[in-house]
TIMI-754480 format. One record per atom (N, C-alpha, C): residue in one letter; x, y, z; atom name; residue number from 1. Coordinates in Angstrom, 2 decimals, m for minus. Each point is the difference from the previous one (the first is absolute). Example, Ala and Ser with C-alpha at 12.3 -4.5 7.8 and 13.67 -1.06 7.14 Angstrom:
REM residues 2
> residu|xx|yy|zz|atome|num
> a|13.19|m5.69|7.80|N|1
> a|m0.89|1.19|0.00|CA|1
> a|0.90|1.20|0.00|C|1
> s|m0.35|1.05|m0.72|N|2
> s|0.82|1.19|0.06|CA|2
> s|m0.77|1.09|0.73|C|2
***
This chain:
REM residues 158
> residu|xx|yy|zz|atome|num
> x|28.22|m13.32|9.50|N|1
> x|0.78|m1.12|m0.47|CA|1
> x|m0.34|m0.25|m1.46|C|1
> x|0.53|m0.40|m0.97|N|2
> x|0.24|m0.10|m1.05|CA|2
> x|0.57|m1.57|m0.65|C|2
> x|m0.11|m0.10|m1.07|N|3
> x|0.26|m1.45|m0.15|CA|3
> x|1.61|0.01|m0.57|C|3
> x|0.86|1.65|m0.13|N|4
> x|1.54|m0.27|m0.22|CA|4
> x|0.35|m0.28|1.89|C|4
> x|m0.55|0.78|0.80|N|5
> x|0.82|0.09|1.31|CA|5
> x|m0.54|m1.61|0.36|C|5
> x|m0.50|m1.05|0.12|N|6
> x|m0.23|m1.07|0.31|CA|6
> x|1.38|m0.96|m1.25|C|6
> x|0.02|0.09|m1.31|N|7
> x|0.58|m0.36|m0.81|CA|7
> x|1.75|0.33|0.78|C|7
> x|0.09|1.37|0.35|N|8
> x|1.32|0.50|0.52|CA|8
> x|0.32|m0.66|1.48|C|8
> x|m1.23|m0.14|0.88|N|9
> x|0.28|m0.77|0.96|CA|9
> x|0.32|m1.36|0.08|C|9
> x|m1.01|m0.83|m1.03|N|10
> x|0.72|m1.88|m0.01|CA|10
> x|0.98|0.40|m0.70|C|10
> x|0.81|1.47|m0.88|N|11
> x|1.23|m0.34|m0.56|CA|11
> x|0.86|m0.40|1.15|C|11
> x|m0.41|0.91|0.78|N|12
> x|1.45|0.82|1.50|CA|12
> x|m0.10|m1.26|0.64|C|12
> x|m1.01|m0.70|0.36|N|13
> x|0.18|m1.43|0.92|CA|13
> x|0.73|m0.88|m0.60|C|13
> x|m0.09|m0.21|m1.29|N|14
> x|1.01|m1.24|m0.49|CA|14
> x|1.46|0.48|m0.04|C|14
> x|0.25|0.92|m0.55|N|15
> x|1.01|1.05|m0.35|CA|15
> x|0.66|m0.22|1.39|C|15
> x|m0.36|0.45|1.06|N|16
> x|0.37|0.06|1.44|CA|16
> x|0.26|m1.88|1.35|C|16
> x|m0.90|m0.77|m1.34|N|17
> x|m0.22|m1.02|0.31|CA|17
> x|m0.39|m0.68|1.12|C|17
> x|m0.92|1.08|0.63|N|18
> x|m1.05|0.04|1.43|CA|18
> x|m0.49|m1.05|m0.02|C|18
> x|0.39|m0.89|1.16|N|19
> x|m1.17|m1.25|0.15|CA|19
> x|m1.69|0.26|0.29|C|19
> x|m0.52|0.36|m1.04|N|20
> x|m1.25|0.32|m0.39|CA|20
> x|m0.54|m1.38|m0.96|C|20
> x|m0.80|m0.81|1.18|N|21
> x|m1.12|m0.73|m0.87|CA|21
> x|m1.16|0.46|m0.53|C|21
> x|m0.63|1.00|0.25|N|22
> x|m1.82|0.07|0.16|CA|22
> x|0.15|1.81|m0.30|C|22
> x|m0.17|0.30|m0.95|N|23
> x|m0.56|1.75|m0.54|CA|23
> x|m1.51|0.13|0.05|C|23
> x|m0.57|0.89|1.12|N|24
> x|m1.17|0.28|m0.06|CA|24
> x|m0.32|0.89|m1.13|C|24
> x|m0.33|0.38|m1.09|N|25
> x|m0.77|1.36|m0.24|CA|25
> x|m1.09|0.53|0.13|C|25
> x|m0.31|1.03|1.05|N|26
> x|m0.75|0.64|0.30|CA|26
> x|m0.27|1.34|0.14|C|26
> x|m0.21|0.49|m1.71|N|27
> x|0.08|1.22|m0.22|CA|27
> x|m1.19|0.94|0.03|C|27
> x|m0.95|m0.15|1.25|N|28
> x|m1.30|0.67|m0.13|CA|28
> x|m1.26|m0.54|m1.19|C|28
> x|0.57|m1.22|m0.46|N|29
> x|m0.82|0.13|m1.39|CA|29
> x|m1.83|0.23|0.60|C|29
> x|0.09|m0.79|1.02|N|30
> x|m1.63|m0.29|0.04|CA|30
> x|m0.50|1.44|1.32|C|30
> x|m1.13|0.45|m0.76|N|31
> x|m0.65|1.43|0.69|CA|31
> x|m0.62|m0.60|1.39|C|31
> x|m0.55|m1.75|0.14|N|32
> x|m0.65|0.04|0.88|CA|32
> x|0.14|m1.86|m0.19|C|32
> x|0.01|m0.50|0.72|N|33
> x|m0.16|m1.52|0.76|CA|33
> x|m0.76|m0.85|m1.31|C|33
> x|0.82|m0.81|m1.07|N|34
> x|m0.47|m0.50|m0.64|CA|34
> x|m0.35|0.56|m1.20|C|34
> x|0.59|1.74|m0.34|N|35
> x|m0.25|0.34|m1.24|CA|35
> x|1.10|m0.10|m0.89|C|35
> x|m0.16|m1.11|m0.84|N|36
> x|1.07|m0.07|m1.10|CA|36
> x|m0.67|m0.28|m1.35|C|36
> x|m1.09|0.45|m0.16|N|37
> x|m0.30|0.34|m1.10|CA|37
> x|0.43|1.05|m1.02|C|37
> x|0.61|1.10|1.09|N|38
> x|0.09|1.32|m0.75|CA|38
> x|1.64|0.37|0.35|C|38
> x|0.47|0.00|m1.31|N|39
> x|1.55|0.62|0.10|CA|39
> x|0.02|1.03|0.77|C|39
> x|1.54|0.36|1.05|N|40
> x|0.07|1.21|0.44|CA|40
> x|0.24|0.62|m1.36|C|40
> x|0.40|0.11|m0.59|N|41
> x|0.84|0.53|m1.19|CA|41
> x|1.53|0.25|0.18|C|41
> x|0.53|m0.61|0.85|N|42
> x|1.58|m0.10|0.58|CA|42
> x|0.12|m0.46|m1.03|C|42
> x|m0.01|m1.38|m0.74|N|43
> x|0.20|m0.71|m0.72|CA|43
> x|m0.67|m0.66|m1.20|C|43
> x|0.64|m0.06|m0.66|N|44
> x|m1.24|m0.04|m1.63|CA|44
> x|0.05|m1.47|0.38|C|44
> x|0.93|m0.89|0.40|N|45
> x|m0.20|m1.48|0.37|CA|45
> x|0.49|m0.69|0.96|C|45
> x|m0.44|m0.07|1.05|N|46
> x|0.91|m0.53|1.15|CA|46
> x|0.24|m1.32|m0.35|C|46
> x|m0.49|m1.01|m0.82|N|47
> x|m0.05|m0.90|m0.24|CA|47
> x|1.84|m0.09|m0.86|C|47
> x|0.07|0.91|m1.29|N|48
> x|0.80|m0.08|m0.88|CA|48
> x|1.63|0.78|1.05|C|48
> x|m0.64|0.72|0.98|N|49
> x|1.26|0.22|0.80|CA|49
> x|0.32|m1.73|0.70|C|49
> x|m0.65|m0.47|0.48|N|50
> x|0.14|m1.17|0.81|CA|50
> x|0.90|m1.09|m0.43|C|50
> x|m0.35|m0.23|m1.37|N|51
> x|0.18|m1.18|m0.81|CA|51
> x|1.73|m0.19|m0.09|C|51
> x|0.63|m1.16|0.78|N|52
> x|1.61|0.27|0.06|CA|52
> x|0.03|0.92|1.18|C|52
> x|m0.42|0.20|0.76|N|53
> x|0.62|0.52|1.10|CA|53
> x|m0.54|m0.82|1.34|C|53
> x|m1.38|m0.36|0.17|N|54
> x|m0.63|m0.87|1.14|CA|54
> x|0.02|m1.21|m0.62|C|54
> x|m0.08|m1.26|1.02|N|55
> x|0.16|m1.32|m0.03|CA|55
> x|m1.87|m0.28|0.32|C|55
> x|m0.79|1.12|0.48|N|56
> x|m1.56|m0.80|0.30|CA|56
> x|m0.50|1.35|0.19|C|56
> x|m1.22|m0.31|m0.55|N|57
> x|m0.63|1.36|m0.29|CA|57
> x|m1.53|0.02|0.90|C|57
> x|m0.56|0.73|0.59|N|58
> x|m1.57|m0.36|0.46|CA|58
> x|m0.76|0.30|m0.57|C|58
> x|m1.30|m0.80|m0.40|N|59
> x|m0.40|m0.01|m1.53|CA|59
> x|m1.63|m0.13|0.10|C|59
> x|m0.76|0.50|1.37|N|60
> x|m1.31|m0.03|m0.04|CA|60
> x|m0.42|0.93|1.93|C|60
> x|m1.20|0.27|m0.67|N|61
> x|m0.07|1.07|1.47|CA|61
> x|0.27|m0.51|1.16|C|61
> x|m0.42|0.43|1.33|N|62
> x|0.39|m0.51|1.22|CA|62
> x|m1.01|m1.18|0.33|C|62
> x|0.25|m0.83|0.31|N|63
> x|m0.93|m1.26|0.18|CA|63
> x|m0.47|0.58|1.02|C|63
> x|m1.52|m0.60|0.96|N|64
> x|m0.42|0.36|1.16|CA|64
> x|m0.41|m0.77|0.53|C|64
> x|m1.12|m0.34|1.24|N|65
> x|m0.26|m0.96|0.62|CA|65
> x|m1.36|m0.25|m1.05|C|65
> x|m0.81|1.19|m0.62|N|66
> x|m1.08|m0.47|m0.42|CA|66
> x|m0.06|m0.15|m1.61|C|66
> x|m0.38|m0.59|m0.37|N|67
> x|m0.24|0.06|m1.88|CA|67
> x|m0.64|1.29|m0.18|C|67
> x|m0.91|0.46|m0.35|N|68
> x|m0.25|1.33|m0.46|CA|68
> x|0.22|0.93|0.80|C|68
> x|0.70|1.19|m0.85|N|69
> x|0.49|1.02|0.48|CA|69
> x|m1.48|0.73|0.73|C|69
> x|0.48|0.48|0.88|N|70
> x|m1.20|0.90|0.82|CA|70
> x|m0.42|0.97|m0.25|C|70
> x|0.79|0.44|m1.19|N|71
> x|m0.91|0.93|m0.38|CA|71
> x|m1.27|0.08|m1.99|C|71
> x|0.92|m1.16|0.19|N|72
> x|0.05|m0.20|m1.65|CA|72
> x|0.90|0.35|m1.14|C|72
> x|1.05|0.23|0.66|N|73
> x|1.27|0.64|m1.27|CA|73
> x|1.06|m1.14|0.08|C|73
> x|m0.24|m0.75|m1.08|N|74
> x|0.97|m1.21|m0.08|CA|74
> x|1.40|0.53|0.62|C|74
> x|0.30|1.18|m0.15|N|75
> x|1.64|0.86|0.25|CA|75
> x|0.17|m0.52|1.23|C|75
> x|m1.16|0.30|0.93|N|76
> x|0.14|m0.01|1.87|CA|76
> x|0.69|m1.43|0.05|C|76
> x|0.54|m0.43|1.29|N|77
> x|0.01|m1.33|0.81|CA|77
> x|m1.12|m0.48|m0.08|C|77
> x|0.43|m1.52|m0.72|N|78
> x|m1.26|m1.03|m0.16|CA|78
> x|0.63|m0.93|m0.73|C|78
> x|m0.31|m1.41|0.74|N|79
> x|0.36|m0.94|m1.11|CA|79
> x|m0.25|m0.09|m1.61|C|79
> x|m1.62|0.50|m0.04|N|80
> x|m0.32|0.03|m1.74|CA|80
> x|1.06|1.00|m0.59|C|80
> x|0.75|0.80|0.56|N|81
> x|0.48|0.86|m0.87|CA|81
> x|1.48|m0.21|m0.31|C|81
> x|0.03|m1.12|1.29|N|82
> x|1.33|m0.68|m0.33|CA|82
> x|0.33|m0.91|m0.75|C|82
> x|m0.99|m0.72|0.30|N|83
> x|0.18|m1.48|m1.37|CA|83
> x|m0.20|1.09|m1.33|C|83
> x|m1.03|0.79|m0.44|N|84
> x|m0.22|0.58|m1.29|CA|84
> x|1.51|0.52|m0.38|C|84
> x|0.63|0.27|0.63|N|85
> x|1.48|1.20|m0.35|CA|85
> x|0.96|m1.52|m0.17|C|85
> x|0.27|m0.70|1.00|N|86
> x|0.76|m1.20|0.14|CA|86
> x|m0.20|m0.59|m1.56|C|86
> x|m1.10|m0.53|m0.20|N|87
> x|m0.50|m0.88|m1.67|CA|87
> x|0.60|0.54|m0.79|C|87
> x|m0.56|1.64|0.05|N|88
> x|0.31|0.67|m1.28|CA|88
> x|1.52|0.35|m0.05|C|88
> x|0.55|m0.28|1.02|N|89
> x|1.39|0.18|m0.12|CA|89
> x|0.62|m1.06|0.17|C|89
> x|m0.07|m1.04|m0.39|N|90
> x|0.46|m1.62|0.40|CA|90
> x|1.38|0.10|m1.50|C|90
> x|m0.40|0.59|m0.90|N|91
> x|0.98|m0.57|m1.34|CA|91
> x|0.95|1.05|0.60|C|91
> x|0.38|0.80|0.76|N|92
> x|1.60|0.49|0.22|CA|92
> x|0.52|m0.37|1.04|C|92
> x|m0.35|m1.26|0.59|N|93
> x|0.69|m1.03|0.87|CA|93
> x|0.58|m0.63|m0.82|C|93
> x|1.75|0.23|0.53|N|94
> x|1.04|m0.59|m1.23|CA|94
> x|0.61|0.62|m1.18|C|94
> x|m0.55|1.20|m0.68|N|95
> x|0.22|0.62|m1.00|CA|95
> x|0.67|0.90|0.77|C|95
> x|m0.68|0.66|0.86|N|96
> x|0.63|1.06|0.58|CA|96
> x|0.32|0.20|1.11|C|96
> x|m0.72|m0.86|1.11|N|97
> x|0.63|m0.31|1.37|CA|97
> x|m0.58|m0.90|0.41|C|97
> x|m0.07|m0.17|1.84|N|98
> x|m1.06|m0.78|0.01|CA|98
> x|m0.80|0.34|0.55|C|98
> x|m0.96|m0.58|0.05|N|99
> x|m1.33|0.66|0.68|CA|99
> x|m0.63|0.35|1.12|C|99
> x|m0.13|0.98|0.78|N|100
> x|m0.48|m0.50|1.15|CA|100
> x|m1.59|0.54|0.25|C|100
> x|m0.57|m0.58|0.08|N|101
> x|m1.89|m0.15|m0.06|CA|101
> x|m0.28|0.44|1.57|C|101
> x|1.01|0.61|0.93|N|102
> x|m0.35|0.00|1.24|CA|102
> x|m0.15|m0.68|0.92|C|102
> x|m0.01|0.05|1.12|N|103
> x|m0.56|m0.81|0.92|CA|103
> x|m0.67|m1.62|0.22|C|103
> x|0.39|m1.25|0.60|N|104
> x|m0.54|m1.30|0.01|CA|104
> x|m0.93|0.76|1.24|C|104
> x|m1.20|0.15|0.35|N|105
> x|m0.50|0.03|1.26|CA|105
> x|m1.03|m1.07|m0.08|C|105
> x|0.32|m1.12|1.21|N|106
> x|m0.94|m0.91|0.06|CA|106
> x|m0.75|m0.49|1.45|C|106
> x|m0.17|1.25|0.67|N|107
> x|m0.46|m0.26|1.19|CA|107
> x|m1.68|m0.09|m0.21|C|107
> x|m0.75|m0.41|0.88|N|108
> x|m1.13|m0.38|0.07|CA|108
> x|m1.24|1.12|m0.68|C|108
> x|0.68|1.37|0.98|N|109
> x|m1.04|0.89|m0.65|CA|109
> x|0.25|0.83|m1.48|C|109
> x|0.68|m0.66|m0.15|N|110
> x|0.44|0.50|m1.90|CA|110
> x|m1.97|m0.60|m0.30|C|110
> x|m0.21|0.68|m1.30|N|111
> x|m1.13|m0.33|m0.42|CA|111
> x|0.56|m0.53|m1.67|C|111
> x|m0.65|m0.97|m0.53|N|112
> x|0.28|m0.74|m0.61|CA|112
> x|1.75|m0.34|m0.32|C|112
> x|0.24|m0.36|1.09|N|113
> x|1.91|m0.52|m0.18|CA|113
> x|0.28|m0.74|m0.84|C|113
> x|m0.74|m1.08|0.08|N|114
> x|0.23|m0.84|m1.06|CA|114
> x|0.10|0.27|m1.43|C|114
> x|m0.64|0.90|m0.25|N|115
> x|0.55|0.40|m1.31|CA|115
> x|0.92|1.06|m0.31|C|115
> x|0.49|0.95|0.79|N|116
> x|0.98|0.74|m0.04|CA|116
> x|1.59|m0.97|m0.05|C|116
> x|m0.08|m1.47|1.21|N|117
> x|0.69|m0.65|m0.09|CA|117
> x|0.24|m0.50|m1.35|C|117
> x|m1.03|m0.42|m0.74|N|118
> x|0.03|m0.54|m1.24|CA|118
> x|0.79|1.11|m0.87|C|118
> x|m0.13|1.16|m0.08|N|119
> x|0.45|1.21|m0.67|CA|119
> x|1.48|0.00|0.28|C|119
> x|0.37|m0.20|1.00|N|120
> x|1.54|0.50|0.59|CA|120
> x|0.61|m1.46|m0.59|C|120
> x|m0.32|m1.32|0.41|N|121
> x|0.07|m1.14|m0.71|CA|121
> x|0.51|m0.34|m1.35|C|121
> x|m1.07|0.97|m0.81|N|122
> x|0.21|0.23|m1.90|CA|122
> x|1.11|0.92|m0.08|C|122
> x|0.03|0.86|0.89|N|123
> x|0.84|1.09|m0.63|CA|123
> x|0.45|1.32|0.18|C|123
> x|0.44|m1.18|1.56|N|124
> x|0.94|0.68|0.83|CA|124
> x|1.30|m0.08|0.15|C|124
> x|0.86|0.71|m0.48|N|125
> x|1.25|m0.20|m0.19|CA|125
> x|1.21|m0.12|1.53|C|125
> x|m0.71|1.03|0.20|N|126
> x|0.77|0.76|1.42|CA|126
> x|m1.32|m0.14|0.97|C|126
> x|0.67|m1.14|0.72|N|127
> x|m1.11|0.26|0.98|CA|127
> x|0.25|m0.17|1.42|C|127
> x|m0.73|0.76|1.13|N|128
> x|0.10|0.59|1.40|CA|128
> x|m1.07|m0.37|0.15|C|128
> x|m0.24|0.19|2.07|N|129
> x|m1.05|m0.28|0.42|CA|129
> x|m0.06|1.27|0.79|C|129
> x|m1.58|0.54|0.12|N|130
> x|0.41|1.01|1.04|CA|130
> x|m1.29|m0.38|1.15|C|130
> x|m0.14|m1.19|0.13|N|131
> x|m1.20|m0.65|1.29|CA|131
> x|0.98|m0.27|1.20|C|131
> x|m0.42|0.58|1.07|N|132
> x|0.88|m0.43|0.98|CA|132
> x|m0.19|m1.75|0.21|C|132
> x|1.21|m0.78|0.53|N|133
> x|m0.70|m1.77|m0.53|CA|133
> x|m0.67|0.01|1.03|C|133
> x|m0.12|0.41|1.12|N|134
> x|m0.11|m0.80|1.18|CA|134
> x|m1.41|0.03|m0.61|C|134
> x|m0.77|1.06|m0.52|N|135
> x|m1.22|0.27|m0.54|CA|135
> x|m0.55|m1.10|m0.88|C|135
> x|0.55|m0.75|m0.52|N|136
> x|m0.28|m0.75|m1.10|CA|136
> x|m0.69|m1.59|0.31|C|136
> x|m1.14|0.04|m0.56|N|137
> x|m0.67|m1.50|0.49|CA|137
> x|1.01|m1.10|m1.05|C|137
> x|m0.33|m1.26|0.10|N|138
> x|0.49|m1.06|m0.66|CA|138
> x|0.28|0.54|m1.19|C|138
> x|m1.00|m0.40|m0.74|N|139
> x|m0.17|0.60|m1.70|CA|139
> x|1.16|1.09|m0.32|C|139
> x|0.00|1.52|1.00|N|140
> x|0.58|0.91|m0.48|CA|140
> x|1.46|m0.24|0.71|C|140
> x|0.47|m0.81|0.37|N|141
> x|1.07|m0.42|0.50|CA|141
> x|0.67|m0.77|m1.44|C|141
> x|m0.97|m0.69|0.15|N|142
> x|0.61|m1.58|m1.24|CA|142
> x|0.36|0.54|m1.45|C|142
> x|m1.06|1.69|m0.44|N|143
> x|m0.54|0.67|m1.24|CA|143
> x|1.68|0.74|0.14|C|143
> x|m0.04|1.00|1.15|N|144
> x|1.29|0.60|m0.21|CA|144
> x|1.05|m0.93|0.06|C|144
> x|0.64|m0.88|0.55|N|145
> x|0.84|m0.91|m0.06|CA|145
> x|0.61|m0.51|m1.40|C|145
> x|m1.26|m0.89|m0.66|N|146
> x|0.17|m0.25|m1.27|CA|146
> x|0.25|1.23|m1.03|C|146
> x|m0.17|0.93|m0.26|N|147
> x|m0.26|1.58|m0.47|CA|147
> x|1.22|0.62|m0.13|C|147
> x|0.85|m0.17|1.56|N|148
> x|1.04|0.42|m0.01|CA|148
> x|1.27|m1.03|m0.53|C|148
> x|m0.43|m0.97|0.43|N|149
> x|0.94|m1.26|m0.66|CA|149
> x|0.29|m0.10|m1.51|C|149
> x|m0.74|0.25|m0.77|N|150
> x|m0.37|m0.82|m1.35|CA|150
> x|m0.30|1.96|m0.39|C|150
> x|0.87|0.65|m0.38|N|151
> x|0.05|1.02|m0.81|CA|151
> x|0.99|m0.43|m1.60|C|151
> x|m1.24|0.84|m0.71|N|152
> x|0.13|m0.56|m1.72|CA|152
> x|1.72|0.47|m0.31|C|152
> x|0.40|m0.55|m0.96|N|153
> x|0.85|0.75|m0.33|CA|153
> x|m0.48|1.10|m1.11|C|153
> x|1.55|1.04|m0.26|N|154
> x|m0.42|1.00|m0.79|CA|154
> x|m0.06|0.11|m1.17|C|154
> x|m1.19|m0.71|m0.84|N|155
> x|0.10|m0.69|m0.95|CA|155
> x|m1.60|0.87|m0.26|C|155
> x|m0.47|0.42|m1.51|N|156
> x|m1.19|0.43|m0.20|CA|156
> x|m1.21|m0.65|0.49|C|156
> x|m1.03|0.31|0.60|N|157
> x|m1.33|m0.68|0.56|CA|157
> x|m0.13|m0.66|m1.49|C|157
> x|m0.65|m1.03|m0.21|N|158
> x|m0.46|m0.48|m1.27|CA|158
> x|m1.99|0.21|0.42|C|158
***
């Protein structure tokens, strides 16, 4: 896959005028679960393909249940590696789409929730839950509730 045959495909959907809300792209980029550090070399910028074509972009690694990654590679699933990618990518919420920081998970055994909540909170554009509720004590009931209610508009993080 290539970044003209993706460019040629959102042409053919509008062109064709397919009730298509939601374009995944998922072009092999990552070698292994959380590696997006390293270009496939498909694309000199997936970013500069994106820009004008998606409405929300995902903009920090896979959140997890625990803050540090298990192995120590900020890349893996882990909250630290999510808020770090989320921050540093907070100024192209609004410029260029909106943001989505991943996952609200606020069930009990999340390890430090409360501040991931705080993270999705600042500057989360697009935001989902993926805790089953029934799972959810008070707090992570009341946390996702409000979370999902009160999404920013698409306006730059200040």
């Amino acid at each position: 896959m290539t970044a003209a045959d993706i460019e040629e495909n959102v042409a053919a959907i509008h062109e064709r005028e397919l009730p298509v809300d939601v374009i995944q792209v998922d072009d092999g980029w990552h070698s292994g679960i959380g590696d997006w550090l390293t270009l496939s070399g498909r694309f000199s910028s997936l970013e500069a393909l994106t820009v004008g074509l998606f409405d929300a972009m995902r903009v920090c690694a896979d959140v997890a249940p625990h803050w540090a990654p298990l192995d120590g590679d900020p890349a893996q699933p882990s909250q630290q590696g999510a808020v770090f990618s989320t921050v540093g990518r907070a100024f192209r919420h609004g410029q260029f789409w909106v943001n989505d920081p991943d996952c609200i998970v606020g069930r009990p055994a999340i390890e430090r929730r409360e501040e991931w909540a705080d993270v999705v909170d600042r500057y989360g554009g697009l935001r989902i839950s993926s805790d089953r509720i029934a799972y959810l004590d008070d707090w992570g009931l009341a946390t996702t509730r409000r979370l999902l209610e009160t999404t920013p508009p698409p306006v730059p993080f200040a």
